[in-house]
Structures are given as C-alpha cells and as structure tokens.
Residue, then its C-alpha position, 0 to 999 in steps of 0.5 A: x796101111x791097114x786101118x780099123x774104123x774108129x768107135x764113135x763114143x756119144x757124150x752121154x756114153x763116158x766111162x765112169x759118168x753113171x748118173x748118181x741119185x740123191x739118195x746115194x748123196x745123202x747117204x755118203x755125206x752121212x757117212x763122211x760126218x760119221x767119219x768125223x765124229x768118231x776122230x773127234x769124240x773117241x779121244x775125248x772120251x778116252x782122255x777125260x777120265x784121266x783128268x783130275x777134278x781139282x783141274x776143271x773150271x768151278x763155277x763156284x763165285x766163293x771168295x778165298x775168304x769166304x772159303x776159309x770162313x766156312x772151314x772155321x764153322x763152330x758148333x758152338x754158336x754165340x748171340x750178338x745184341x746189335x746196338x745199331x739195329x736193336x737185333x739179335x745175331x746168331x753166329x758161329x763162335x769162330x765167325x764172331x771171334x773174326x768179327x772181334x779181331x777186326x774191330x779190336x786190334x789194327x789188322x796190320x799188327x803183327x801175325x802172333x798179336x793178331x793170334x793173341x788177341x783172337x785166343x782172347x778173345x774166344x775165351x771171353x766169351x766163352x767165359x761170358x756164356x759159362x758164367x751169366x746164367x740169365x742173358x747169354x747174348x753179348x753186345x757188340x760194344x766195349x761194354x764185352x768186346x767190339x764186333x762188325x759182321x762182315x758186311x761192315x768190314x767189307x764197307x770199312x775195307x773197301x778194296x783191301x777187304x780180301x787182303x786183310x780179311x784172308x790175313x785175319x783168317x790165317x790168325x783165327x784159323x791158327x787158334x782155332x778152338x783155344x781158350x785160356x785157363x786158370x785151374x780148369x776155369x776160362x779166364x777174364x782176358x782183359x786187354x787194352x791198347x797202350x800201358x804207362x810202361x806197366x800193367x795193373x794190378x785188377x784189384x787196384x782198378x776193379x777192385x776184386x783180385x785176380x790171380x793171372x791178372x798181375x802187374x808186369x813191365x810192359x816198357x814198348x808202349x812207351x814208343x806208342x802213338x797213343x802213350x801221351x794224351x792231354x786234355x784242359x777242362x775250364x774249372x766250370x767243366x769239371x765242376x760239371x762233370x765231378x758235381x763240385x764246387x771249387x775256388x776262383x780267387x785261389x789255386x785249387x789244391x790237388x793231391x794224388x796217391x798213386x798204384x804201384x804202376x804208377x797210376x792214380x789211385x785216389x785224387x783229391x780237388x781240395x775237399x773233393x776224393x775221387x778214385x783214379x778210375x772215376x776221374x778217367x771216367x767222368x773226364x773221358x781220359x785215356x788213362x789212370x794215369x795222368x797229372x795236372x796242371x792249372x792254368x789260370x781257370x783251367x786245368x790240364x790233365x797229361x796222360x800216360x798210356x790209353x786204356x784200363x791198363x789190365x791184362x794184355x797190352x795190345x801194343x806190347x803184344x806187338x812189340x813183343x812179336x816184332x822180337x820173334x814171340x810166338x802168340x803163346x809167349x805174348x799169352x803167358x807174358x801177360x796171363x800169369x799162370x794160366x794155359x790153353x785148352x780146346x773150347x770143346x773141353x766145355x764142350x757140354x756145357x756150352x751147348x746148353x748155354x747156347x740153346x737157352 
C-alpha cells in the first residue's frame, strides 16, 4: 500500500481562526445596532402620521365639566356683590346664570325645568343690567336671584359634583343666550317655589300691574312637600313683631279679605290692618296664604303654598315636564304673551352697561 506523508497543522495554524482586532469588533457591533434601529423606528415613522390627533393620550387635567364651562363663555360679563366677603365678582353671563340654577332650583328637577329656570334666570338679569342705571352689580342673595360659584358648589356636592355639575351644564347649555321678551323688553321673570293651586296677580303682591304676570291655575303644587306649613306665635310675639297691642281677657277678632287666588289681601287683629304681604314678612310665613286659629294665648297660622306666588311656579314647572312639556311650554304657560330672543339682540347696550 502506497502512502503520502501526512501534514502536520500546528494549533495556531487553523482554517478561519484569523486573529480579529477591536477595532473591527467595535465596528460590527455598531453595525448590528444600526441594524436594529432602522426595523424599529422606519415603521414607526411611517405609522405615525396616519393617526388621528383626538386618539393621542392629552395631558389636559380639564374636567368634562369644566370643559362645557368654557364653551358657554359669554361676552357679556355680569358684576356679583358677595355678601359673605363683601367683593366683587366679574363673570361670564352664562357662568353666573349656572351659579343661579344650582342655587335656585333642586338639581334633580327634571331637565326642561331645569331649562326654564336657566331662561329666567338670564333675562333677570339682563333686565337688571338694562334698567338700574347706577349700580349695575347684582347680589347673590333673594334680594335678585341666589348664587354660588363654583368652589361652593364643589363643597356643597362633594362627590356628586361632576354628575350634577355636567347635568346642569346640559340645561344651561340648551338655552344658551335666550331671554324672554314682552314687546322687545326683557321681562321681570319672578318665580317661586310652591303656589296654594294658582299664581298671583303682581299688582295684588307688588302692587304695579304687569301684563305677562297674570294668575293662572297651577294644580300640581298641591302634591308639594312645601305646600302646607304651620307656624304659633304667643300673642306677645305678635305684638312684637306687628308693634301692637291686643287683648288678654278676650278672643282676638281677625277678619280676612282675600285675592282672587285665594291669598290674603288684607287682615285685620281687632283694630289693627295689615296687608297679607306685610303679615308674610313680619311673621317670617312661607306664604299670603294662610289661616288662623287661636289657642288660648297663641295663634296658629297654617299656610298654603311657599313663596310670593307670582310667575313661574318651580314645582309646577316640574310637574309639568314630568307630562312631556318642553321648557318653552312651562315659559309660556307661566308668562303670558311673552317670546324668547338671543341676549345679543341688546347686544349693544349691554356691552355698555358692562363696562360702567
């Protein structure tokens, strides 16, 4: 058998074992991470554009609330007196007609009473900055209309603050701008909270007659929780109150003419007259609609109904959006003759009374 010698391969002399330096290594390993970069960031930059911006996270910590707030930001600007601080507030028209809503009607009424009140609200005091030529701020109290701002609704809520917040909202927002009109004039929107089963004429309260402010039937106050109301007063109390003397040893004599709607128009304590108003004032009685009784030394006034009883009943607004009325229907049931335009139809006029 015929052999060849066979090679001796040293270790150091391997196929394919080339020494490599670092500086190749580095370079690979850059290369490899270049690699990686391009898959990773050319889809990205591809994809991007195509997506809408109202799908990206927003950092905005606005609550859904406090979004709808700014959409409603008027023009016009309305001056609050603060009784509690003694200040002065400049807001937003539609800020403050929220502020009103919340403070003057129960936010779980129904949606178009919730509407109703926020239309007159507006043209209250729209009214009010159209016609008192020397103060044009208004005060947060029942001598115009109450308001809180939003700090004290957020701390009289608590945690129901965003649900009945974005509630309000939606009936403000409805109505945004509109006022009610008698001819071209903002009307005096008076409302109250319960009737005795009708409205009052205002000449038999205020004493001035006006026109849309008629007396009409108002029967769903009666299922009221506020309807009946019954207050005693010893007779030294209401000689303290009323600045008369009556008798001990003796009924007192009382006699009573009353108003087509049944309330008091006059009362008389033996030689004593009185308006219905005054009595509801001085005594602190929810209504002009009461009648007494005397027990021994006391006398006991039962009420009908809570409030002055002309305009818009609250809790027949109420009632009457339970029966599928719009708030337009509750406005003309209460208002007589009257229709509803865009506050920027004063819109001149307004601005002035604003800046002054």
């Amino acid at each position: 058998m015929n052999t060849k010698p066979r090679k001796i391969i040293k270790k150091n002399q391997l196929p394919f074992r080339k020494k490599v330096s670092s500086k190749s290594k580095k370079t690979f390993i850059l290369f490899i991470i270049g690699i990686i970069a391009i898959v990773l960031i050319i889809p990205t930059s591809i994809v991007l554009p195509f997506i809408k911006k109202d799908t990206l996270p927003s950092e905005s910590n606005a609550s859904p609330s406090n979004e709808k707030a700014e959409e409603m930001n008027s023009d016009y600007m309305v001056a609050v007196k603060r009784a509690s601080t003694d200040t002065v507030e400049n807001l937003p028209l539609e800020t403050y007609v929220v502020g009103v809503v919340a403070s003057e009607m129960p936010i779980e009424f129904e949606m178009e009473a919730l509407k109703a009140q926020a239309v007159a609200a507006r043209t209250y005091v729209v009214n009010h900055l159209l016609h008192e030529s020397k103060d044009k701020t208004i005060t947060d109290t029942v001598q115009h209309q109450v308001y809180k701002n939003d700090e004290e609704l957020r701390q009289l809520w608590g945690k129901d603050y965003e649900d009945k917040m974005n509630r309000l909202m939606e009936a403000v927002q409805a109505t945004q701008g509109q006022v009610i009109l008698h001819g071209e004039t903002p009307i005096t929107p008076a409302f109250f909270s319960t009737s005795n089963g009708f409205t009052e004429n205002s000449e038999d309260y205020w004493g001035s007659e006006l026109p849309y402010l008629r007396s009409v039937e108002s029967p769903w106050d009666k299922n009221s929780p506020k309807f009946l109301d019954q207050k005693t007063f010893s007779l030294t109390e209401i000689e303290d109150h009323l600045q008369i003397t009556l008798p001990r040893e003796e009924a007192v004599a009382v006699d009573i003419t009353r108003t087509d709607s049944e309330r008091v128009k006059e009362l008389t304590l033996q030689d004593h007259t009185f308006s219905g108003r005054e009595i509801r004032e001085k005594l602190g009685l929810r209504s002009n609609d009461f009648s007494i009784k005397q027990r021994n030394d006391h006398l006991i006034f039962t009420t009908k109904g809570y409030g002055h009883g002309i305009g818009m009943s609250q809790y027949g607004a109420n009632e009457l959006a339970k029966q599928g009325k719009t708030y337009e229907d509750i406005i003309h049931y209460y208002y007589k003759d009257v229709q509803m335009k865009p506050v920027n139809h004063f819109a001149p006029t307004l601005v002035r009374a604003s800046e002054n």
